[in-house]
VEXDREN-2710 file (C-alpha; in Angstrom, 1 decimal):
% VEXDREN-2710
k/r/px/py/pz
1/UNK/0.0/0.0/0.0
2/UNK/1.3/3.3/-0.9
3/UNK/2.3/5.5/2.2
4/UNK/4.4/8.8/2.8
5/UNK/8.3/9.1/1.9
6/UNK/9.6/7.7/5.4
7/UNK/12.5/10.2/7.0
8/UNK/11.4/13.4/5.7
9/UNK/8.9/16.5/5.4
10/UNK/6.9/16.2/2.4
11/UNK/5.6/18.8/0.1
12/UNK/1.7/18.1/-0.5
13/UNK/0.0/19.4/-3.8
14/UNK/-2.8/21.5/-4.0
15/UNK/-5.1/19.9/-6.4
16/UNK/-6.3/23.5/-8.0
17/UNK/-2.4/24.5/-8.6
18/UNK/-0.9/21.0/-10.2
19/UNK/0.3/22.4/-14.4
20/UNK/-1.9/21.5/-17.3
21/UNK/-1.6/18.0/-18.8
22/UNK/-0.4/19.7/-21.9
23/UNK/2.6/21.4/-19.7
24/UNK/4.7/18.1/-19.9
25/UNK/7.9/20.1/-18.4
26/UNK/6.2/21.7/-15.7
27/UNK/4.6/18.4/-14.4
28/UNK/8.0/16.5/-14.4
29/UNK/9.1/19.4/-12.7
30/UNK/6.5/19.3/-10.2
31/UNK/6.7/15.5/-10.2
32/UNK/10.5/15.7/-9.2
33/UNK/9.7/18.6/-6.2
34/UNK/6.1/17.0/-4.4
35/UNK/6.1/13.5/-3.0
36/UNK/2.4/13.9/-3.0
37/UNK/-0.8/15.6/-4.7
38/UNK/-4.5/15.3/-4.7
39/UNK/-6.2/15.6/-8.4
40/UNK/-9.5/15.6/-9.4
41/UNK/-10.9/12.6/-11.8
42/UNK/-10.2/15.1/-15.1
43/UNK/-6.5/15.4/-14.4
44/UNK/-6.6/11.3/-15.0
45/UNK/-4.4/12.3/-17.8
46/UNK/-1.6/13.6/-15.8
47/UNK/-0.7/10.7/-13.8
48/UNK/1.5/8.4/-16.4
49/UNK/3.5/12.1/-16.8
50/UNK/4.2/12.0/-13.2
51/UNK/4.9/8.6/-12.8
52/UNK/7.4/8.5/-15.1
53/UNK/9.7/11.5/-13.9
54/UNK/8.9/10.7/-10.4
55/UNK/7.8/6.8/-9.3
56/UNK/7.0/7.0/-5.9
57/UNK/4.7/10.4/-6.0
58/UNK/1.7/9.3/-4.0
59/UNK/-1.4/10.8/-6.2
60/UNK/-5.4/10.8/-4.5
61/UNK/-8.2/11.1/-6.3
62/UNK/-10.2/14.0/-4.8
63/UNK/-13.9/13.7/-4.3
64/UNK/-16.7/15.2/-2.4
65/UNK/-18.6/12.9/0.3
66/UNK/-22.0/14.6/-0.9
67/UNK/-23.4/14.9/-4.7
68/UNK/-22.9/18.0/-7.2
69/UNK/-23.8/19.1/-10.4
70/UNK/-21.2/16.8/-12.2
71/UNK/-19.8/13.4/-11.5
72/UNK/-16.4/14.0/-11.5
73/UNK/-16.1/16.3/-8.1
74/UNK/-18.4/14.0/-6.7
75/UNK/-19.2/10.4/-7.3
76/UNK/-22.5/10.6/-9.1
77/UNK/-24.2/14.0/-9.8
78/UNK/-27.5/14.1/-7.7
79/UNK/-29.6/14.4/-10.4
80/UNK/-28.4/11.0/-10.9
81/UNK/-29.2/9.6/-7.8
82/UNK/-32.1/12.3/-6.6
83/UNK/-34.7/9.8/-6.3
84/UNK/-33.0/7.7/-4.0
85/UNK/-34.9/9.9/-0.9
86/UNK/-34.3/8.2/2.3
87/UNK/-29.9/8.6/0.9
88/UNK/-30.3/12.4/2.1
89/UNK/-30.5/14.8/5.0
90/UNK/-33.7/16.8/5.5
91/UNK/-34.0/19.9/7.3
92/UNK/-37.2/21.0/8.9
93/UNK/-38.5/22.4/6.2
94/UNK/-38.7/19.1/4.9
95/UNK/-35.9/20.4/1.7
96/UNK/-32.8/18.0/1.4
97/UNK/-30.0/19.4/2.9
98/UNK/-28.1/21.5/0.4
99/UNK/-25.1/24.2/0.4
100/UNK/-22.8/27.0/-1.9
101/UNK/-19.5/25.5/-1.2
102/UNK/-17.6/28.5/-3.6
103/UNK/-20.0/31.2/-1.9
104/UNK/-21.2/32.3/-5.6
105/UNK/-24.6/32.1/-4.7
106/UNK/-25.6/28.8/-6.5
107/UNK/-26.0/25.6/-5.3
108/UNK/-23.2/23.0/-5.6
109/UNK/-23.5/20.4/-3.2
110/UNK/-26.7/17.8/-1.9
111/UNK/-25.6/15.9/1.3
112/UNK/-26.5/12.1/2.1
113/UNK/-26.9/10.9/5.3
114/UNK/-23.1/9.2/6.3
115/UNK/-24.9/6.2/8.1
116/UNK/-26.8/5.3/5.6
117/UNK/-25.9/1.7/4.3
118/UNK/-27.4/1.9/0.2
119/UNK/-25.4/5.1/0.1
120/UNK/-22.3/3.8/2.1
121/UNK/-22.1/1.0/-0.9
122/UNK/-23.0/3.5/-3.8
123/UNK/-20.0/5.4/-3.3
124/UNK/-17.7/2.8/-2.3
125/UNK/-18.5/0.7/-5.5
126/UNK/-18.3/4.3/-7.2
127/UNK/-14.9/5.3/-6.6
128/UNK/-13.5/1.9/-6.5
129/UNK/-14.3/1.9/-9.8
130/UNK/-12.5/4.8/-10.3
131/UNK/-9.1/4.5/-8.4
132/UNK/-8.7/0.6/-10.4
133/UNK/-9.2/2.4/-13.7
134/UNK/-6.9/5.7/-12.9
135/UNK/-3.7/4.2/-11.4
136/UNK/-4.6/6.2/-8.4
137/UNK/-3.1/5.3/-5.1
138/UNK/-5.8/6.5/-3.3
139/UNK/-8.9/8.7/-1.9
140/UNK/-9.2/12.4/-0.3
141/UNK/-12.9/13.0/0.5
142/UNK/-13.8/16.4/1.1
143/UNK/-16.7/17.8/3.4
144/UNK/-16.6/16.0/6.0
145/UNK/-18.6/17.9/8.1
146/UNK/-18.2/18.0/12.2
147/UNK/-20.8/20.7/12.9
148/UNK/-24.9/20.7/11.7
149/UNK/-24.3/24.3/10.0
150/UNK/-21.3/24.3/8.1
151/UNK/-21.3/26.5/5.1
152/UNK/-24.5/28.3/6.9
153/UNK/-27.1/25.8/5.8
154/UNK/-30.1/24.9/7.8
155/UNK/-29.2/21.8/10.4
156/UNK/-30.5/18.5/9.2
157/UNK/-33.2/16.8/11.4
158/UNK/-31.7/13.7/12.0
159/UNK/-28.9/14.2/14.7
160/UNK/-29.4/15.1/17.7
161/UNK/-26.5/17.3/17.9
162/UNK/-22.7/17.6/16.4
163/UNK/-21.5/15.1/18.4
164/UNK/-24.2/12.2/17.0
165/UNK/-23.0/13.6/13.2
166/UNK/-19.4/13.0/13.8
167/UNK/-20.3/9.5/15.5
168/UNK/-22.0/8.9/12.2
169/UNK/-19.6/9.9/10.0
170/UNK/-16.9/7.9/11.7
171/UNK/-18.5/4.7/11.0
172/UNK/-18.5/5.9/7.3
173/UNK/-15.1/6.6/6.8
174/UNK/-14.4/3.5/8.8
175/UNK/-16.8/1.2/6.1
176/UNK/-14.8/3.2/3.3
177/UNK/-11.2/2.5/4.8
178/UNK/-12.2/-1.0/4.8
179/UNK/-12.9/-1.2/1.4
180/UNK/-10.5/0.4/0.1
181/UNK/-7.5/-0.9/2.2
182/UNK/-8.3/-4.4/0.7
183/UNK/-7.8/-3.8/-2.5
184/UNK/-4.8/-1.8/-1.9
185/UNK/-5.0/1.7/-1.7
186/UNK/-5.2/4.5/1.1
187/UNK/-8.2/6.5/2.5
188/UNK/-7.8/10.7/3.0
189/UNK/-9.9/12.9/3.9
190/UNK/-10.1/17.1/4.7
191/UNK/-11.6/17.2/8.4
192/UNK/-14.1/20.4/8.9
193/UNK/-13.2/21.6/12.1
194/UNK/-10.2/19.2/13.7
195/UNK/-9.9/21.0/16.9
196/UNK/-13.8/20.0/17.5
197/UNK/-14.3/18.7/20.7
198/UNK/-17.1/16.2/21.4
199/UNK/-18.4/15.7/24.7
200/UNK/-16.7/12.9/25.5
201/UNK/-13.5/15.0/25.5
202/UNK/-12.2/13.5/22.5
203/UNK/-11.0/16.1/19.5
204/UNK/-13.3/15.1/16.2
205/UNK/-9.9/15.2/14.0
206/UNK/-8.6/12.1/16.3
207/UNK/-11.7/10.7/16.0
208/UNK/-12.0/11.2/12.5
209/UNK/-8.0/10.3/11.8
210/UNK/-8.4/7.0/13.2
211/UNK/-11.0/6.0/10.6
212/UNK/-8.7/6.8/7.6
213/UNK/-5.1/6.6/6.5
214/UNK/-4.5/10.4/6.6
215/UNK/-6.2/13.5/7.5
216/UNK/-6.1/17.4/6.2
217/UNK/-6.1/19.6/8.7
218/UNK/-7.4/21.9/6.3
219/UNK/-7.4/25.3/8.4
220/UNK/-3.3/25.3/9.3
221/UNK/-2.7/28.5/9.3
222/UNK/-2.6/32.3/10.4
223/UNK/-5.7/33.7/10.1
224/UNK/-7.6/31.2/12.2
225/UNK/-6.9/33.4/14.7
226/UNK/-10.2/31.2/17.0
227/UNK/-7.6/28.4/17.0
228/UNK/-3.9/30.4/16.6
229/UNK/-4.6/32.3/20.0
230/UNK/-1.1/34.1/21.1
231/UNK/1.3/32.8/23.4
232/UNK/0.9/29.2/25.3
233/UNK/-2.1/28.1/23.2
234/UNK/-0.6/28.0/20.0
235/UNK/2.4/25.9/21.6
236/UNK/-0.9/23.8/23.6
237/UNK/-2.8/22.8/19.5
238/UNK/0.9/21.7/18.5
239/UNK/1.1/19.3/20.9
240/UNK/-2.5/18.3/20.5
241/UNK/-1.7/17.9/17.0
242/UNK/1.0/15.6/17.3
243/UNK/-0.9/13.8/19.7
244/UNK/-4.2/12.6/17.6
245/UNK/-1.6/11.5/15.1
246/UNK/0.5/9.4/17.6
247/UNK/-2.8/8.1/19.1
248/UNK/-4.0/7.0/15.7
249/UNK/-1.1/5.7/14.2
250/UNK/-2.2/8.2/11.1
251/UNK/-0.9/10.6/9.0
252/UNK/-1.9/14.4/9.1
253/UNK/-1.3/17.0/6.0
254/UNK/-1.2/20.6/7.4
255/UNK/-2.7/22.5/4.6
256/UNK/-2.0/26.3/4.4
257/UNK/-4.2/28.2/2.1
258/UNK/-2.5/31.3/0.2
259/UNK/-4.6/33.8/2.5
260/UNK/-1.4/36.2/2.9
261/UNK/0.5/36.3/0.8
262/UNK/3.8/37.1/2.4
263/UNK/6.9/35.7/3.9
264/UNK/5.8/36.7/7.5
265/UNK/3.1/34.3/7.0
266/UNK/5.2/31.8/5.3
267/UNK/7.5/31.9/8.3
268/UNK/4.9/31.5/10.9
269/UNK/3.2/28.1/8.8
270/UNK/6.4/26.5/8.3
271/UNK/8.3/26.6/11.1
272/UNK/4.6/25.8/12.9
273/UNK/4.9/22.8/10.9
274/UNK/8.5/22.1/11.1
275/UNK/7.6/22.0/15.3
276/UNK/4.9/18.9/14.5
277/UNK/6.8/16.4/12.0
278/UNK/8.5/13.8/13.0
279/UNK/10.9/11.6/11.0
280/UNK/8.7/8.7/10.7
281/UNK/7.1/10.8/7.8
282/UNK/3.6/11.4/9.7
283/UNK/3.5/14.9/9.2
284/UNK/3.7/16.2/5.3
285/UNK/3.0/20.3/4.8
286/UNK/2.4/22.2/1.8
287/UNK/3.5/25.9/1.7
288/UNK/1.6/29.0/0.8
289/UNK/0.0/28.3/-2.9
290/UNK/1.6/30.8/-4.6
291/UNK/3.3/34.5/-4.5
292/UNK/2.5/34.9/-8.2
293/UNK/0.4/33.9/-11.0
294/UNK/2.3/31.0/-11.6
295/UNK/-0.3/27.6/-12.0
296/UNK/2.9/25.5/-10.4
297/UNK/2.8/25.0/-6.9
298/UNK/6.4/26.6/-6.4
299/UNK/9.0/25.2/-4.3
300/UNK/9.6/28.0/-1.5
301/UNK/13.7/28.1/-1.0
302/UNK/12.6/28.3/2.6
303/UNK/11.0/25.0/2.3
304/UNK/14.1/23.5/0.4
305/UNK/16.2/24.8/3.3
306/UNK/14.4/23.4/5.8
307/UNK/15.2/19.9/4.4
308/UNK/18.9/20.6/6.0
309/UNK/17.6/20.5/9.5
310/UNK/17.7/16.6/9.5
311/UNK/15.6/15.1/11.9
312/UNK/14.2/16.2/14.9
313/UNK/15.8/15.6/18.0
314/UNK/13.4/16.7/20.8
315/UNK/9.7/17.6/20.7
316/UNK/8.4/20.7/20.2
317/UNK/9.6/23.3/24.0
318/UNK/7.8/26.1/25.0
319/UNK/10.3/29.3/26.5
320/UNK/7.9/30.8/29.2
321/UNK/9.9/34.3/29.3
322/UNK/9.2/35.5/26.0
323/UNK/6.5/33.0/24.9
324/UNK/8.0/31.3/22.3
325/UNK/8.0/27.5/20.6
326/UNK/11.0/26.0/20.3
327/UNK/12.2/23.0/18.2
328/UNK/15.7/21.2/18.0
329/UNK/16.5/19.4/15.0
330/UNK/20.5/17.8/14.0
331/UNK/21.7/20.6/12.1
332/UNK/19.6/23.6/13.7
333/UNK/16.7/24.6/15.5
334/UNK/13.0/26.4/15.0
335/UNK/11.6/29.0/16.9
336/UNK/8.1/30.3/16.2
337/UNK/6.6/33.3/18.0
338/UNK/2.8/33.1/18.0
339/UNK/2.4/36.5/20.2
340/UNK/0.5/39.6/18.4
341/UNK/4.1/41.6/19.3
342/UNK/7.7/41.5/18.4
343/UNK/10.3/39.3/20.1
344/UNK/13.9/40.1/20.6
345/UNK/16.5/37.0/20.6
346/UNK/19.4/37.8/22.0
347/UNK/22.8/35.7/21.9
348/UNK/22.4/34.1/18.8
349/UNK/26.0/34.6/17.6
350/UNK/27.0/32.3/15.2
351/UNK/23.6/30.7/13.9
352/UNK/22.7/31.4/10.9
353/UNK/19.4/32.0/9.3
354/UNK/17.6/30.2/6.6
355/UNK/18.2/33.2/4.3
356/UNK/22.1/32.7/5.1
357/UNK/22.0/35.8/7.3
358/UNK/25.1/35.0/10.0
359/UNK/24.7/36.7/13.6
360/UNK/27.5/37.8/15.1
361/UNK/28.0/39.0/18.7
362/UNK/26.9/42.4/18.5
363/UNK/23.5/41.5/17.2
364/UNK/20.1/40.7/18.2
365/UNK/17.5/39.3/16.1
366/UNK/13.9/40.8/15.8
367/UNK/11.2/37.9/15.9
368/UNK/8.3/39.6/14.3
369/UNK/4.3/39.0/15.3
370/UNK/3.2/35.6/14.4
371/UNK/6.4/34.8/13.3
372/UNK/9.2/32.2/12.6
373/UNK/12.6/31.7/12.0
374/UNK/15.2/28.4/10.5
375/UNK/18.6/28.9/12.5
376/UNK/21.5/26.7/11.1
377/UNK/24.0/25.9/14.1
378/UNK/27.2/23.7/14.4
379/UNK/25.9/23.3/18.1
380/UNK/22.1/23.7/18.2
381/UNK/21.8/23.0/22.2
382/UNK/23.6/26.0/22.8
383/UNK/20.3/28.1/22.7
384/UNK/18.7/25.0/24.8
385/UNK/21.2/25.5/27.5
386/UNK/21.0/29.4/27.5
387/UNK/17.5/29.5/28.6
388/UNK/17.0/26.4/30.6
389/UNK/15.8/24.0/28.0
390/UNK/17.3/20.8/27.5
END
């Protein structure tokens, strides 16, 4: 079964930014930088391309869980499967459940019931069919809803609250694992709202993770400021993070949408990142889509540089003086500064930045708001021993 590159941080492809199948050269290009990409059912064409240039490139096949307009976002378009009633949800105005996932004011998307068994089969015989004809390796099913109002729409009747959807929806990703894990190939999926909690305590992206092969932690970044509170609760969703994935024995990609586009930004994801992966290859990241209008995913040199860390040595540390995350890795170390104000690092002579800046003794360095930095050092524990972290 196909799996992540073991031993290193992995770039992940956004399926809307992947090169044209007519752009051989920029596909072998991408094919030789990413690991791994999700493409939807009409970029079929583009897999032999990547194959060839790069062999182990783990590809998904993306789909929605509910029905659309088409049959190739989703596995069957709902006019195709409309009169199969008791497959959807209902709200109380007795209108199945539906919702504007692109906010244009149409609507794209019907939603079945997760529980129910006809449907269940339906889309496991669906895109089984698919993945054996493709040469995919695997699934990413998107909308996997853990609230009753996502996307604003009026709550279906049939749950009782969040907690009895997410129960439901469990047991369907666990049905589809099963199926697809037998002949061969892995199960993804983009989790609504990981940092969910349901009463029982338990986070719905553990819950959810342990039901599939990987999960997308879909909201990874700055501007989910409910989740990226400053100081000790950013360093607190890191470590719950690399938690549900130890728990679950899964794999997590941190997705990080191009909201800002700017190296600030960039800093503060990847080095947020960098603090969660492991070298057992759990952990894959993708960076900020793009800084142009470029239809390649482009290769940050940041994130190149980054490979020269190695492995991590120590989990991610949290500095209580100046509130920072801290993470030590064989050739260097991360530190992130999630606080809404500037942090000033002193005593960093000698390490040297990810942009090849060297500090000598007469300089500090300004950590700006929501921040990061990559520091190179021949002796990355000095900074541990300077301020009482070992």
């Amino acid at each position: 079964m196909p799996f992540l590159p073991q031993g290193e941080n992995t770039l992940v492809g956004n399926y809307l930014r992947s090169p044209g199948e007519n752009e051989v050269e920029a596909l072998r290009e991408f094919a030789r930088n990413h690991d791994f990409i999700v493409l939807h059912e009409w970029s079929e064409n583009k897999i032999p391309i990547l194959r060839a240039e790069n062999p182990d490139i783990v590809i998904l096949l993306y789909k929605g869980r509910g029905f659309s307009t088409n049959n190739v976002e989703t596995v069957a378009s709902y006019s195709q499967v409309a009169h199969n009633t008791s497959w959807f949800m209902y709200n109380s105005s007795g209108q199945v459940v539906s919702w504007d996932w692109d906010g244009n004011g149409t609507t794209d998307g019907w939603s079945p019931r997760p529980e129910n068994t006809a449907y269940q089969q339906y889309f496991i015989n669906s895109v089984l069919g698919d993945l054996r004809r493709g040469g995919w390796d695997g699934l990413l099913i998107d909308d996997l809803w853990t609230t009753l109002t996502p996307y604003g729409i009026s709550p279906p009747v049939h749950y009782a609250n969040a907690d009895a959807l997410c129960t439901a929806m469990a047991g369907f990703l666990r049905n589809v694992k099963s199926a697809l894990n037998a002949e061969g190939f892995v199960l993804a999926g983009n989790i609504g709202w990981w940092q969910q909690t349901m009463a029982s305590g338990e986070r719905v992206g553990r819950l959810y993770l342990r039901e599939m092969n990987m999960g997308m932690q879909e909201k990874f970044q700055i501007n989910y400021a409910t989740f990226w509170n400053p100081g000790r609760a950013w360093y607190d969703e890191m470590r719950a993070l690399r938690a549900d994935i130890d728990a679950t024995n899964g794999s997590a990609f941190l997705y990080a949408r191009a909201d800002e586009l700017d190296q600030r930004s960039l800093m503060h994801v990847l080095t947020s990142q960098l603090c969660i992966t492991n070298n057992d290859g759990r952990v894959v990241y993708q960076m900020l889509n793009t800084r142009d209008s470029t239809r390649v995913t482009p290769v940050f040199p940041e994130s190149a540089a980054a490979e020269a860390l190695g492995s991590p040595i120590a989990p991610v540390q949290w500095e209580p003086v100046l509130q920072l995350g801290v993470r030590f890795f064989e050739n260097g170390f991360v530190v992130v500064n999630p606080n809404s104000s500037l942090r000033v690092l002193e005593g960093f002579n000698g390490q040297t930045t990810v942009y090849g800046e060297v500090i000598d003794s007469n300089k500090s360095y300004d950590l700006p708001a929501r921040s990061g930095m990559i520091f190179f050092s021949p002796a990355p524990f000095a900074y541990a021993n300077m301020i009482g972290l070992h």
